[in-house]
N, C-alpha and C positions, 0 to 999 in steps of 0.2 A: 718198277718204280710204283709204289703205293702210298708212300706217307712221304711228309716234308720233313726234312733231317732239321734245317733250320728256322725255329718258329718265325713267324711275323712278328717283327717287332716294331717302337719307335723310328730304329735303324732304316726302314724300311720306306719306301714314298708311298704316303698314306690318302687316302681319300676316306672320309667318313669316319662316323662315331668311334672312337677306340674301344666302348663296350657292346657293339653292334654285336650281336646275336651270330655272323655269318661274316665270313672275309673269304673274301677271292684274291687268290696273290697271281699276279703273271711273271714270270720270267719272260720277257722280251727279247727282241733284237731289234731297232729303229730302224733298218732296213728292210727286214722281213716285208713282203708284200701281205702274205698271210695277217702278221701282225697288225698291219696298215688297216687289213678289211675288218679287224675284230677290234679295234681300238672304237672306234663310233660304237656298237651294240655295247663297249663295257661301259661307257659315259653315260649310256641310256639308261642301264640298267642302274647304276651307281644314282643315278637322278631319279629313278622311280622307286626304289630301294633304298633312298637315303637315309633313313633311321636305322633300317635292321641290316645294312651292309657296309663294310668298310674294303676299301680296295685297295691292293696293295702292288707294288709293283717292283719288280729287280730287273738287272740287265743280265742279258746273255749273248752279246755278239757273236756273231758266227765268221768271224775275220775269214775264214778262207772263202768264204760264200761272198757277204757283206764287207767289204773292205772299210767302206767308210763308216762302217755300225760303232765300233770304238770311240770314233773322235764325237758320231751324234750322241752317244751316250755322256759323255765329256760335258759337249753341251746342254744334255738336259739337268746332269748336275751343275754344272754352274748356273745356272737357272734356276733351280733346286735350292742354290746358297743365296740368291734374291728371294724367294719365297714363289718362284714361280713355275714351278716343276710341269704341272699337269699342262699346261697354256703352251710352255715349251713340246712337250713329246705330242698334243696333238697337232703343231706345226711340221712339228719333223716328220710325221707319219703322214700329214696329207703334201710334203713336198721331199716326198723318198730322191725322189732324181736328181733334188740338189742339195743334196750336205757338204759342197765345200766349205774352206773357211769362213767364203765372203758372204756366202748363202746364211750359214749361221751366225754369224754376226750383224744380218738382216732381218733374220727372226729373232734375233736377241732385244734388236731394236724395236721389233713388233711386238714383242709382248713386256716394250720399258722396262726391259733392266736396264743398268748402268751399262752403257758399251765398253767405258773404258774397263772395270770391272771384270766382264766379261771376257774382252781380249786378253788381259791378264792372265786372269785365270786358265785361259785357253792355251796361252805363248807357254805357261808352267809345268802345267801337264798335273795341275795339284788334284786334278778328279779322277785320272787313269787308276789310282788305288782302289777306291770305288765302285768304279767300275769291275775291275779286274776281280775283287772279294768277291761281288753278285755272282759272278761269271762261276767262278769256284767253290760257293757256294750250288750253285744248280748242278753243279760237274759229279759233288758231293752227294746230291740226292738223286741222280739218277737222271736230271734234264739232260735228252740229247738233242734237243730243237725246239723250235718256236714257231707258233705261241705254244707255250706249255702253262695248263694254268690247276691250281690247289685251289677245292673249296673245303677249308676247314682242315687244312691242313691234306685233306685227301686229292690223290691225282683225280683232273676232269678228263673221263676221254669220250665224252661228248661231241656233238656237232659244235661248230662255232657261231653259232645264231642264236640271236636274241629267246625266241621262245625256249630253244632247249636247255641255257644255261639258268632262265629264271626258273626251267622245273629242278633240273639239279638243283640249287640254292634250294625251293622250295622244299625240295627232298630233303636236302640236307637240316636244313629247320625244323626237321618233323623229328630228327634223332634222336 
């Protein structure tokens, strides 16, 4: 795996400038512990880097691992469809232990969307497409786990800490 089949697009849950110089895409899993500890250093980064990075993110459940990564992912797109994506997945990442329904529909609460809205969207199953596309899109380019993360389209197989991935970026900004 060396390059992303799929470019980053609008399609994509965006953080930052769309002409940023540099995009880091994750493939996730909302369960992943791993994912849990890198999800803080990419917030930081994305906040120190605001101009020259956009960040970008897909799902990649790992159902046989993650059971309940599916339905979080569910949820961060219905959250996603209030305009609240980022606010959602950093809840879901720092409360990995409880993604049942009722848990998610108490972070739905907590970061104000519409609950009814939300259980809707949740009881329909209308985000599983969504989801499901990411998952096979990353299946597509060669993702076999998470976090897996593309800066500039190229696989990172770096440390997953803050210093290392602002020198990649940097690196990468010198191309």
């Amino acid at each position: 795996m060396a390059s992303l089949l799929i470019p980053v697009s609008e399609h994509d849950h965006l953080l930052g400038p769309a002409d940023a110089p540099l995009t880091l895409l994750q493939y996730g899993d909302l369960q992943c512990p791993h994912c849990a500890l890198l999800h803080p250093h990419l917030m930081e980064i994305a906040h120190e880097l605001r101009d020259s990075l956009r960040l970008a993110y897909r799902h990649f459940p790992l159902v046989e691992i993650h059971t309940q990564a599916p339905r979080a992912a569910e949820a961060a797109e219905a959250a996603a469809s209030q305009g609240r994506f980022w606010e959602m997945v950093s809840i879901l990442y720092a409360d990995q232990d409880r993604l049942d329904d009722d848990s998610l529909v108490r972070y739905a609460k907590k970061v104000n969307l519409d609950a009814h809205r939300f259980k809707k969207e949740m009881a329909s199953g209308v985000h599983a497409a969504r989801v499901r596309a990411d998952y096979l899109g990353g299946v597509r380019t060669g993702v076999k786990g998470t976090p897996t993360l593309f800066i500039n389209g190229e696989t990172y197989q770096g440390k997953f800490e803050t210093h290392a991935l602002v020198g990649a970026l940097l690196h990468a900004s010198r191309r």
